[in-house]
VMD Tcl script that builds the backbone (N, CA, C; Angstrom):
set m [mol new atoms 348]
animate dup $m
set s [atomselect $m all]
$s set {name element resname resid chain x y z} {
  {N N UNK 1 A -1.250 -32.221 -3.622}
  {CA C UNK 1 A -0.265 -31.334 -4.185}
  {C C UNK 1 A 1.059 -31.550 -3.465}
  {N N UNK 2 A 2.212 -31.606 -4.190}
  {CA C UNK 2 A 3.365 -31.832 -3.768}
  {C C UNK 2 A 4.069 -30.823 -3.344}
  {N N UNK 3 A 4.588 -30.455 -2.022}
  {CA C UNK 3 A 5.258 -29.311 -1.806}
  {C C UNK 3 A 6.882 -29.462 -2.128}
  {N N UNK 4 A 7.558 -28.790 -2.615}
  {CA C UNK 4 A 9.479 -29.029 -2.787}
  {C C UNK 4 A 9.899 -28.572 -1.109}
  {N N UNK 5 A 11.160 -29.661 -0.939}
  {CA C UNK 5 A 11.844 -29.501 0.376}
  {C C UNK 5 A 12.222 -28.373 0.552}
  {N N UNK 6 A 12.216 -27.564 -0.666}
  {CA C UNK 6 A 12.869 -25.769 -0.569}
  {C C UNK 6 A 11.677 -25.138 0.288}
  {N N UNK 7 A 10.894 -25.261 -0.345}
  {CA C UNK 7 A 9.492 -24.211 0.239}
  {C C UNK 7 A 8.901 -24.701 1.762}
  {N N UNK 8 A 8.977 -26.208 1.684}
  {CA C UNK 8 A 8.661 -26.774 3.241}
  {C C UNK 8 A 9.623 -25.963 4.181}
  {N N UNK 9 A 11.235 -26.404 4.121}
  {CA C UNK 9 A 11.979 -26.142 4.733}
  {C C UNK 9 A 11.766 -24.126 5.070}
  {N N UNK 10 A 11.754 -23.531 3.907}
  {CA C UNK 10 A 11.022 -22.113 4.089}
  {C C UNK 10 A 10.376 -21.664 4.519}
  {N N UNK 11 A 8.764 -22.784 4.378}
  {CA C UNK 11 A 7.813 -22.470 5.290}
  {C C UNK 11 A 8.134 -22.344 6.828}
  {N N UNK 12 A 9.018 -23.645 7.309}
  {CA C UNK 12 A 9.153 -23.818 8.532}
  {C C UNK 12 A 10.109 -22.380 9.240}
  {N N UNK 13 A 10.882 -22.433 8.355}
  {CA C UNK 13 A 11.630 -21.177 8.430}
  {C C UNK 13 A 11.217 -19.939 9.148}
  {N N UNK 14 A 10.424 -19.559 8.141}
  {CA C UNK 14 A 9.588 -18.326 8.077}
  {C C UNK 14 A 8.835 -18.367 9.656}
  {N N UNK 15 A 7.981 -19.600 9.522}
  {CA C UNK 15 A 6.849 -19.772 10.940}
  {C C UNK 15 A 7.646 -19.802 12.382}
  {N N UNK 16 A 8.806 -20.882 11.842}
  {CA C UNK 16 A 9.371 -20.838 13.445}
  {C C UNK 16 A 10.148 -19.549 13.715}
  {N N UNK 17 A 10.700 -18.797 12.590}
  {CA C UNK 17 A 11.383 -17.272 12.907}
  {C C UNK 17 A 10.123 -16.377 13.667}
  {N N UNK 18 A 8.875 -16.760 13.156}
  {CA C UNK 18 A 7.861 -15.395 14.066}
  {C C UNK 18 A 7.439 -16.254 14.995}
  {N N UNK 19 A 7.702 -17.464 15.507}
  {CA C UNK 19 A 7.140 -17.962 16.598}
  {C C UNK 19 A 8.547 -17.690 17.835}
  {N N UNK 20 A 9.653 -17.626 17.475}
  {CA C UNK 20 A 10.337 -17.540 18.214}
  {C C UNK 20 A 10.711 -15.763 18.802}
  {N N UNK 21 A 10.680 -15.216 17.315}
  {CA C UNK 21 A 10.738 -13.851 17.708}
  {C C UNK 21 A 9.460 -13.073 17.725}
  {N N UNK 22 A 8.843 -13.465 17.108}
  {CA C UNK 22 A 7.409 -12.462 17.437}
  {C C UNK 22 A 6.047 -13.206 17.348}
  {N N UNK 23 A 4.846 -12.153 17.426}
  {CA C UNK 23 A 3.996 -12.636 17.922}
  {C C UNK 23 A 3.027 -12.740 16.503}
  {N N UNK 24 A 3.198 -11.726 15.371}
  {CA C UNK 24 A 2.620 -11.741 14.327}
  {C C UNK 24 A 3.550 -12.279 12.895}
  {N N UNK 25 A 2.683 -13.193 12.456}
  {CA C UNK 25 A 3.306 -14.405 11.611}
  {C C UNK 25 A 3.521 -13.512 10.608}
  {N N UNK 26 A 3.365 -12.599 9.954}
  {CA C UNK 26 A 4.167 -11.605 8.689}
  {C C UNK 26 A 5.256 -10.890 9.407}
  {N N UNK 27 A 5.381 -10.537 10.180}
  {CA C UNK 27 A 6.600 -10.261 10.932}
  {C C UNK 27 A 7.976 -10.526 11.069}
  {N N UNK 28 A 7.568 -11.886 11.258}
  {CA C UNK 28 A 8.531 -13.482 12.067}
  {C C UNK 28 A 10.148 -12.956 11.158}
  {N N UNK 29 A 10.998 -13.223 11.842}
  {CA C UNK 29 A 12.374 -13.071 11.181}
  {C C UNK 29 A 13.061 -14.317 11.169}
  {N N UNK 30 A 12.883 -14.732 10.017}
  {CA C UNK 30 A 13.016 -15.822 9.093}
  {C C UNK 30 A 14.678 -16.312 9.251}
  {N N UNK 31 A 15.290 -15.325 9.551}
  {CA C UNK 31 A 16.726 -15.956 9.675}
  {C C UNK 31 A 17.178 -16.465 11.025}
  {N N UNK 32 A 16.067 -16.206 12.550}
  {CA C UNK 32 A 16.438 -16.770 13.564}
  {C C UNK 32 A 16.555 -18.391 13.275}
  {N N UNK 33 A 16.336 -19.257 12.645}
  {CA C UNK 33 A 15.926 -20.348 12.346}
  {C C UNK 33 A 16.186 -20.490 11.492}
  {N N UNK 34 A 17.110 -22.020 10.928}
  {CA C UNK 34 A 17.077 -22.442 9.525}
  {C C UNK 34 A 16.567 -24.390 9.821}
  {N N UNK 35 A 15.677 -24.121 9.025}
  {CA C UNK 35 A 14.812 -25.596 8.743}
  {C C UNK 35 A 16.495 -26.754 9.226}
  {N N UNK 36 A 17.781 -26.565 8.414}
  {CA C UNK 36 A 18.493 -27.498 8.603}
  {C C UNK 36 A 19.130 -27.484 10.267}
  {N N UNK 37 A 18.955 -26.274 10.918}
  {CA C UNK 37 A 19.774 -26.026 11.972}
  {C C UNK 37 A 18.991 -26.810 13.442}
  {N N UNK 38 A 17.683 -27.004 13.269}
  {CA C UNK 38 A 17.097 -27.920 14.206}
  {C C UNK 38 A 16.809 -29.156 14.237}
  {N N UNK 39 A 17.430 -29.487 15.110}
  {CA C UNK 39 A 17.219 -31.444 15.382}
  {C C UNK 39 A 15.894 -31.858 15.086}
  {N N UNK 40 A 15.853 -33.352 15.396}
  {CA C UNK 40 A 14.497 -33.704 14.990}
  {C C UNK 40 A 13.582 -33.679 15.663}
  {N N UNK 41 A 14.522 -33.832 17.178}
  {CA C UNK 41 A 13.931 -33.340 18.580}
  {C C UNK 41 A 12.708 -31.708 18.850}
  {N N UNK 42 A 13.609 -31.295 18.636}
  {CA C UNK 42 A 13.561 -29.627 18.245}
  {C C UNK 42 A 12.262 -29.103 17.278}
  {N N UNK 43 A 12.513 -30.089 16.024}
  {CA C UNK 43 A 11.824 -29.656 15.026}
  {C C UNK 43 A 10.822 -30.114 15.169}
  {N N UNK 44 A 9.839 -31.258 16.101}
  {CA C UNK 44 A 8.531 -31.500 16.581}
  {C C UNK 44 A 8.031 -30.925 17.539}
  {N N UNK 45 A 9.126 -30.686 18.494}
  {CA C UNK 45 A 8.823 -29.558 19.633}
  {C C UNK 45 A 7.955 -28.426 18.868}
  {N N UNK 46 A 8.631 -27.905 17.864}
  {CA C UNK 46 A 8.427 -26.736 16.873}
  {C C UNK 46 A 7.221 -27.108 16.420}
  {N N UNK 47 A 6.843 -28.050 15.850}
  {CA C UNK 47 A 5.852 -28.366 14.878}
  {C C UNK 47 A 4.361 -28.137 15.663}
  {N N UNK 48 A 4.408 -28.704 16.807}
  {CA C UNK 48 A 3.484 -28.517 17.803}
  {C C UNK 48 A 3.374 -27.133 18.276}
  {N N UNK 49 A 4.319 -26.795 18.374}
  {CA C UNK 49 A 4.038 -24.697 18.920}
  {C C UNK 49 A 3.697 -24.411 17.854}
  {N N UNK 50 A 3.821 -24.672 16.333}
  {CA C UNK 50 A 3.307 -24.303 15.296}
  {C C UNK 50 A 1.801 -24.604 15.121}
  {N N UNK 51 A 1.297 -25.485 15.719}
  {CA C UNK 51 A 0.422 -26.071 15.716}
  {C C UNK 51 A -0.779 -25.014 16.150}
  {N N UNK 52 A -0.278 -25.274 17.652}
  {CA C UNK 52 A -1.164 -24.449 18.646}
  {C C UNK 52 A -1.284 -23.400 18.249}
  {N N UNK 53 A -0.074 -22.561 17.462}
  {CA C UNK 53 A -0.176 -20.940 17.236}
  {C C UNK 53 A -1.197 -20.854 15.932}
  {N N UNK 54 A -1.458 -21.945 14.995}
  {CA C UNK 54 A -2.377 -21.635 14.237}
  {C C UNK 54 A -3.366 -21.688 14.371}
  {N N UNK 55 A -3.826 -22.950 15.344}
  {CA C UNK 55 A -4.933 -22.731 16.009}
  {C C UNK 55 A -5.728 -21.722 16.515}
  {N N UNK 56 A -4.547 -20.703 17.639}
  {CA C UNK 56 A -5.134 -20.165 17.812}
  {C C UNK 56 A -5.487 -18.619 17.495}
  {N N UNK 57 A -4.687 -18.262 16.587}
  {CA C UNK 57 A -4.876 -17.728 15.313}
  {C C UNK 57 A -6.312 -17.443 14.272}
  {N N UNK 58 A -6.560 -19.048 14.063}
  {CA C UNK 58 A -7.820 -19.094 13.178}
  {C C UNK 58 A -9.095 -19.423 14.315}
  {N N UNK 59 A -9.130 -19.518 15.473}
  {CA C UNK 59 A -9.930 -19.113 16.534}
  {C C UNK 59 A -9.966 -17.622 16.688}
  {N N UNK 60 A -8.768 -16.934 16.788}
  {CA C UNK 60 A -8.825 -15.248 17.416}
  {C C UNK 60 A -10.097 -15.010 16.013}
  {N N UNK 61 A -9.380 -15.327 14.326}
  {CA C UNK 61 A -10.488 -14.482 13.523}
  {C C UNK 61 A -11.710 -14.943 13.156}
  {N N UNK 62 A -11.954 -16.302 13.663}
  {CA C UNK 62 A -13.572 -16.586 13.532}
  {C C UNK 62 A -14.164 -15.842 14.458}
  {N N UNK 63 A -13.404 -15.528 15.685}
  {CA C UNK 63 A -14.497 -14.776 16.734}
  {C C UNK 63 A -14.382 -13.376 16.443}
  {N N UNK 64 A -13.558 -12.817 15.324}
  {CA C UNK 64 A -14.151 -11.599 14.940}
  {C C UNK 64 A -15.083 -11.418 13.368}
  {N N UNK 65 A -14.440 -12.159 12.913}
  {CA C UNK 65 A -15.923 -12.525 12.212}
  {C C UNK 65 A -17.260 -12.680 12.154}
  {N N UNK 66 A -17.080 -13.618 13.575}
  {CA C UNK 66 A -18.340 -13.791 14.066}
  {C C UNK 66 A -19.388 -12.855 14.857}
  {N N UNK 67 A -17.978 -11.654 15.188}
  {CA C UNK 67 A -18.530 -10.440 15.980}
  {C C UNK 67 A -18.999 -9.596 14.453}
  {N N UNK 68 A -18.597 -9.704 13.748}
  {CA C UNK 68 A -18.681 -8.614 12.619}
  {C C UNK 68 A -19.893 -8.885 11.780}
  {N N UNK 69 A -20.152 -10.042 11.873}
  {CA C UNK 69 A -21.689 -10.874 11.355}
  {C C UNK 69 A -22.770 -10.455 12.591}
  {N N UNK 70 A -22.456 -10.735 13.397}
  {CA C UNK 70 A -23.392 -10.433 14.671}
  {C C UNK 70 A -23.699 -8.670 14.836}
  {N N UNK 71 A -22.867 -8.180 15.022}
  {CA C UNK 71 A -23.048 -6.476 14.550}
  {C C UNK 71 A -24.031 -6.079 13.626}
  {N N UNK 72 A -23.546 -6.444 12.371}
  {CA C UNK 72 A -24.248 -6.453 11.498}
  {C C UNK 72 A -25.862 -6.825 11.556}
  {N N UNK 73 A -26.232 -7.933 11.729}
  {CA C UNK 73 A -27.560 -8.306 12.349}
  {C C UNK 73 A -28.047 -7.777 12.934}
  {N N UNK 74 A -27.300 -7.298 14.289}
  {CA C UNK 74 A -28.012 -6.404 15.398}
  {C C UNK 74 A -28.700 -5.193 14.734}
  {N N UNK 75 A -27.379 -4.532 13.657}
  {CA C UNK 75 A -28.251 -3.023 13.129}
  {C C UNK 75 A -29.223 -3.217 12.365}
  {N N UNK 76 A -29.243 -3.976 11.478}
  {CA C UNK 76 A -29.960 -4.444 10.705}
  {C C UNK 76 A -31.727 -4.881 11.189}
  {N N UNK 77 A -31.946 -5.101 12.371}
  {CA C UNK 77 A -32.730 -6.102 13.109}
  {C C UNK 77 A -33.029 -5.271 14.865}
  {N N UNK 78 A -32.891 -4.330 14.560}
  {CA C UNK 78 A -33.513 -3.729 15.810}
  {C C UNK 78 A -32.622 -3.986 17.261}
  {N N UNK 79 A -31.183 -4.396 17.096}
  {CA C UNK 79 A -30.498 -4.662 18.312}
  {C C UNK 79 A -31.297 -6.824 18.871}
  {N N UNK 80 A -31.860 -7.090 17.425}
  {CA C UNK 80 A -32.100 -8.322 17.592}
  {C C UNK 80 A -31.053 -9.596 17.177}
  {N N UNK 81 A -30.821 -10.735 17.366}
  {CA C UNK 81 A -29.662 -11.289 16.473}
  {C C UNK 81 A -31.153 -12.443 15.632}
  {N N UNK 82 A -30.861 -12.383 14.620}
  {CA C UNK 82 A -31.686 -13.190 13.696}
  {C C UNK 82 A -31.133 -14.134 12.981}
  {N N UNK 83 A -30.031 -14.302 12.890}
  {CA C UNK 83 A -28.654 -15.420 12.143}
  {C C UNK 83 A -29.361 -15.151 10.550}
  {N N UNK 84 A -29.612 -13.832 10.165}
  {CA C UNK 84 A -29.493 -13.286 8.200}
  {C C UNK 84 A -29.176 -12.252 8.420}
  {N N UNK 85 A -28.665 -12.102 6.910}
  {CA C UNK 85 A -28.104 -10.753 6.489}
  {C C UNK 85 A -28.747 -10.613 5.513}
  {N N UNK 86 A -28.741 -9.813 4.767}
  {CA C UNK 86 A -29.218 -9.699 3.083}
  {C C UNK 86 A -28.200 -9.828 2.492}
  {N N UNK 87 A -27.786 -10.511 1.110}
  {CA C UNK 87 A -26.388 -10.519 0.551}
  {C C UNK 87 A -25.784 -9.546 0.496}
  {N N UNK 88 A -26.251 -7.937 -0.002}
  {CA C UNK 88 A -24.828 -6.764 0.392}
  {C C UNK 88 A -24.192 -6.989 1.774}
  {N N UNK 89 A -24.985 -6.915 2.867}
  {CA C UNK 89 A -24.553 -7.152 4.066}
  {C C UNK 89 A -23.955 -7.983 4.300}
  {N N UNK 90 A -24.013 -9.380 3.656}
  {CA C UNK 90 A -23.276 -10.316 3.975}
  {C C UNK 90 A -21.722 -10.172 3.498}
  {N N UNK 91 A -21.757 -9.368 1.683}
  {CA C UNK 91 A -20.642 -9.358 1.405}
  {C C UNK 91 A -20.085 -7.885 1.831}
  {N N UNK 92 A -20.335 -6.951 2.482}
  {CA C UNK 92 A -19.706 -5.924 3.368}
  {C C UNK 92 A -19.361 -6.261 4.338}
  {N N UNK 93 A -19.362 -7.534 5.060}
  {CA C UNK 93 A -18.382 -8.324 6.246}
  {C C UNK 93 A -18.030 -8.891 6.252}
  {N N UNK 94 A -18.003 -9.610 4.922}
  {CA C UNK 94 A -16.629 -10.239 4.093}
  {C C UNK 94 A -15.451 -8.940 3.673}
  {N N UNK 95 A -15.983 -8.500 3.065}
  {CA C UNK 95 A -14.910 -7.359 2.567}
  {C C UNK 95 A -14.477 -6.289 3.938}
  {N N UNK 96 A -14.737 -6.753 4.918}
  {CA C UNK 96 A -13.908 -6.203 6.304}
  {C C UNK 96 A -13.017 -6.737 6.405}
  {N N UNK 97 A -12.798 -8.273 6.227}
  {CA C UNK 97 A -11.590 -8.798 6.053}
  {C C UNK 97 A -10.753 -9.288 4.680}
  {N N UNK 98 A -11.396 -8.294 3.736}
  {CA C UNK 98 A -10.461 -8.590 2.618}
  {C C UNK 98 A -10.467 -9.579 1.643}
  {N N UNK 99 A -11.636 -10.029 1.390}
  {CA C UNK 99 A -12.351 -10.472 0.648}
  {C C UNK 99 A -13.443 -9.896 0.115}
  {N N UNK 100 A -13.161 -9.474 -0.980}
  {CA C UNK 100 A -14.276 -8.728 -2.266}
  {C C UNK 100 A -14.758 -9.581 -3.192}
  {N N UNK 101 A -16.001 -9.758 -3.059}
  {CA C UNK 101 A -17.336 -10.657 -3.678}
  {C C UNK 101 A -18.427 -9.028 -4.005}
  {N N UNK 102 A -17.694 -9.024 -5.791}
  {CA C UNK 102 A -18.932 -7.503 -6.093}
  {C C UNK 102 A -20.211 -7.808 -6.456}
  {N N UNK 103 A -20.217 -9.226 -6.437}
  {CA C UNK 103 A -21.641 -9.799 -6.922}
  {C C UNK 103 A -22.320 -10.649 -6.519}
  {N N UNK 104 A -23.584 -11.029 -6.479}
  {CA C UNK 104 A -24.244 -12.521 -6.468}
  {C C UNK 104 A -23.811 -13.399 -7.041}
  {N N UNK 105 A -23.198 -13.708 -8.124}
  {CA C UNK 105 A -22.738 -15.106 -8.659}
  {C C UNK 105 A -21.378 -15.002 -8.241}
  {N N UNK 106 A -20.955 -13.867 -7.809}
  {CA C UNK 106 A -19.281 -14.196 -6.975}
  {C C UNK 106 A -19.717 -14.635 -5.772}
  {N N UNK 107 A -20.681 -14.385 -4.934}
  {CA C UNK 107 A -21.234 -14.728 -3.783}
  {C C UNK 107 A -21.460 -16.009 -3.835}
  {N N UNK 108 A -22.632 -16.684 -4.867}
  {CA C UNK 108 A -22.609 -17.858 -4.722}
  {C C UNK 108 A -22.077 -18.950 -4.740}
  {N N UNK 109 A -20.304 -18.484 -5.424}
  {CA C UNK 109 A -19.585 -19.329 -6.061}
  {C C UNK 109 A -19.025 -19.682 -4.711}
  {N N UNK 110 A -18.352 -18.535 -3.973}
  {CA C UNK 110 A -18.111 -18.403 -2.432}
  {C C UNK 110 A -18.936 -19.864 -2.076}
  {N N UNK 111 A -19.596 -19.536 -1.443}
  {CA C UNK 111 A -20.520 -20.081 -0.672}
  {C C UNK 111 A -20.971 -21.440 -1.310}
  {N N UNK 112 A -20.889 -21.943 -2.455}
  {CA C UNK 112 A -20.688 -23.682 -3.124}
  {C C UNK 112 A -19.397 -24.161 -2.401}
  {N N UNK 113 A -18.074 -23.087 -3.081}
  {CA C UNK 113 A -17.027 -23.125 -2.238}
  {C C UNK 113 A -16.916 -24.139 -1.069}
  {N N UNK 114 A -17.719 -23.497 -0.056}
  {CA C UNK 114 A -17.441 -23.612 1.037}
  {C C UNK 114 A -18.358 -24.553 1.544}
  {N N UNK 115 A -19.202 -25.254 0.939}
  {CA C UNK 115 A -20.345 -25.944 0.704}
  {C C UNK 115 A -21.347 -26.010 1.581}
  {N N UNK 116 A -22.204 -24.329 1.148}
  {CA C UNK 116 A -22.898 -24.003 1.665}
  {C C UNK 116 A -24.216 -23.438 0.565}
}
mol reanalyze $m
mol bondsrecalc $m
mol representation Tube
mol addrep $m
């Protein structure tokens, strides 16, 4: 998929405004930074703090995920961890983070998805 130099340059925008001013990426103030105003120097420097911050980002919410799956199990299982859920359970800790699957064939589609 082809991205336009408008929306790249935006994206970068947007990311390097909350990397420079804040700590949460919906936040970020988009006008500290304009995609044209940083060198090329600058703008890899950037690319790499962009990097790391997504990283560690999508590390912080697998490990609450992973706490929220594990919870789950525990009650479920006597304070045991068993790595199952039953599918409601599975999709009630999906829908902790905002993802609503009201069914089994929305579930399964998920989970081909993701090729599982």
């Amino acid at each position: 998929m082809k991205v336009s130099k408008f929306l790249q340059n935006h994206l970068f925008t947007v990311i390097a405004g909350s990397l420079i001013g804040n700590d949460d990426f919906e936040d970020g103030d988009s006008s500290v930074v304009s995609g044209s105003a940083v060198n090329k120097r600058d703008q890899r420097k950037l690319t790499i703090q962009i990097e790391v911050w997504l990283k560690d980002r999508f590390r912080k919410a697998f490990e609450a995920l992973k706490k929220t799956f594990e919870e789950a199990d525990k009650a479920l299982h006597h304070e045991q961890l068993t790595g199952t859920l039953p599918r409601a359970s599975f999709r009630a800790c999906l829908s902790t983070y905002g993802l609503q699957l009201s069914n089994d064939e929305q579930l399964e589609m998920f989970l081909a998805r993701c090729g599982l």
